[in-house]
N, C-alpha and C positions, 0 to 999 in steps of 0.2 A: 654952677658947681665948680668949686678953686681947685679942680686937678688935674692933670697929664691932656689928655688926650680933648677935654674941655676949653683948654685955654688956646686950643691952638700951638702947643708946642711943637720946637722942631720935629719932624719925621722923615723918614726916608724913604722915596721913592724909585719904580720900578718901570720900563717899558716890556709890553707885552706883542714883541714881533723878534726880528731874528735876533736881534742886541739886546734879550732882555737875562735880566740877574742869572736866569737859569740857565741858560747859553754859557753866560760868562764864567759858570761855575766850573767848566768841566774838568779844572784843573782841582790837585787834593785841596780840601780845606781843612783848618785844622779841627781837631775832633774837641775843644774846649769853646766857651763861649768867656765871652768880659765879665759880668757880675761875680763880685769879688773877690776879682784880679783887681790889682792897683794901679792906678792911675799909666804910669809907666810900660806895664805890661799890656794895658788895654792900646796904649799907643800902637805900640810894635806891634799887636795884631793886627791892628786897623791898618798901619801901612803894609803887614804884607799878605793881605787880604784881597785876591785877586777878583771879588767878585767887586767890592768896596772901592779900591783903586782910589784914592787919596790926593788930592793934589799935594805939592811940594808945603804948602804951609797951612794943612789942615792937621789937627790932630786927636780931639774927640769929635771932630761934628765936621759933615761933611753936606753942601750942599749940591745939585747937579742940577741945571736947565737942560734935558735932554734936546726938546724941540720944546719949540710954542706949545703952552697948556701942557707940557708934561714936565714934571720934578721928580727928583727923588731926595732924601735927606736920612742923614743917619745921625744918631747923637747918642752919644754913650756919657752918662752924670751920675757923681757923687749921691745924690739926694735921691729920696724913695721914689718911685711908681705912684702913690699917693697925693706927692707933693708936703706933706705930711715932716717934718725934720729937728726932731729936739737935738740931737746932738750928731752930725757930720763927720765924719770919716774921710776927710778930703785926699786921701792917699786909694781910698778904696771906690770902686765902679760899683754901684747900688743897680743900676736900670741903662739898658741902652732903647732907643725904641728908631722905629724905621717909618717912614713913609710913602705911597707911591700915588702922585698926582697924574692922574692920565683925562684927559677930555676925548682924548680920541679913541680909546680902547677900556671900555667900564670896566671898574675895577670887578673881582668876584672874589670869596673867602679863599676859593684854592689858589687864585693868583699871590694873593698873601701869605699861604701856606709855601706855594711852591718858592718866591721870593727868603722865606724864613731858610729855606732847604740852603738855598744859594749861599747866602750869610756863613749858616752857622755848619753847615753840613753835614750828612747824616744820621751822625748819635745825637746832637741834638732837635735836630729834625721828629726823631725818633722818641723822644722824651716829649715832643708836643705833641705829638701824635695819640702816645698814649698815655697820654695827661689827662685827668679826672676834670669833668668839664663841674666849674663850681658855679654859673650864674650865667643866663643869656638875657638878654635885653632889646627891646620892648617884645611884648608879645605878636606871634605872628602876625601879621596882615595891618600892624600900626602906622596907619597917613601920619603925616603933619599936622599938628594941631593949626586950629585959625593962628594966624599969622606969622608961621614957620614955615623956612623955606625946606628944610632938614629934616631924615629921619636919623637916629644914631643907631644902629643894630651890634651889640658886642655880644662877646664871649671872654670870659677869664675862665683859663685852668691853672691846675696846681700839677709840674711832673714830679718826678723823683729827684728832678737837680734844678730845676728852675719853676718861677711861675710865668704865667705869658697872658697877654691881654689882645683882643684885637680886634678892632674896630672901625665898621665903615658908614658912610653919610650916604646915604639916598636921598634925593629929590624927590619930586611933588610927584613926578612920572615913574619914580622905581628907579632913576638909572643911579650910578656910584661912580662919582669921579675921584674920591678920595677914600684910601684905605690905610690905617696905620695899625702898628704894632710892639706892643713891647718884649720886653723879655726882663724879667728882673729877679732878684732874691727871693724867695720863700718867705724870710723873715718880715717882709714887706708886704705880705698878702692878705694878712685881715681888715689892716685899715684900711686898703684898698678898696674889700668885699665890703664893708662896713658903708665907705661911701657910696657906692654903686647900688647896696641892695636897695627895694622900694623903700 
């Protein structure tokens, strides 16, 4: 499947002990998210984005080696959630999406949840929350087929100001070392639902 979350694209990651997003948060964030904003505007939140913290020459996409086996990644892009792109808006933020690689600490949906809190802060938090859940994926209790290492388990909703997507990989054993997540436009979300449904 040619899209987002398929290909391996950038994500952003989270540690889950005292330094983790949520920790970091405790200071205000601001109550707006990127998608939509411009390119320019997405910048200047990213750098003063206290969960985010930017190095000096990142500006949409952000990587971090916390410790061995754990990453985090952030990327904020012009182009749909989809992957999908007849005609670009290279001024405007389509989809940012996050990642959090941990070997030492499995990932879980509310670690992803509570990491989405840190990001974007409450009101948006609050719009994923209670977001209209539109598609889960595979059905409960699905192994790995013969010769997969992977299981992919998501969830896409649709809130009042964003759509969100968010997805994690389980092993042969059930554990999840890797959990990502987007956040994108509305206007973005059926080709989205389109590719994803069976």
């Amino acid at each position: 499947m040619a899209i987002g979350f398929r290909r391996g694209l950038s994500w952003a990651m989270v540690r889950s002990s005292s330094l983790t997003l949520a920790a970091l948060a405790i200071a205000a964030q601001p109550t707006w998210a990127i998608p939509g904003q411009t390119t320019t505007l997405a910048e200047t939140w990213i750098r003063n984005n206290t969960t985010l913290r930017p190095a000096a020459r990142e500006r949409l996409a952000i990587n971090r080696l916390i410790a061995p086996g754990q990453r985090f990644t952030f990327q904020a892009s012009v182009f749909p959630v989809s992957g999908v792109s007849p005609a670009i808006d290279r001024r405007q933020i389509r989809t940012e999406r996050f990642s959090v690689v941990d070997h030492a600490n499995p990932i879980t949906p509310e670690r992803l949840d509570e990491s989405l809190r840190a990001i974007y802060g409450q009101e948006i938090f609050n719009d994923y929350r209670q977001a209209a859940v539109l598609l889960r994926y595979p059905p409960r209790g699905a192994r790995p087929a013969p010769g997969e290492n992977v299981v992919l388990r998501g969830e896409l909703r649709e809130g009042d100001r964003f759509a969100y997507w968010q997805e994690i990989a389980y092993d042969r054993a059930g554990t999840a070392y890797l959990g990502r997540m987007a956040v994108f436009l509305k206007a973005d979300l059926p080709a989205l639902e389109a590719q994803l449904s069976p």
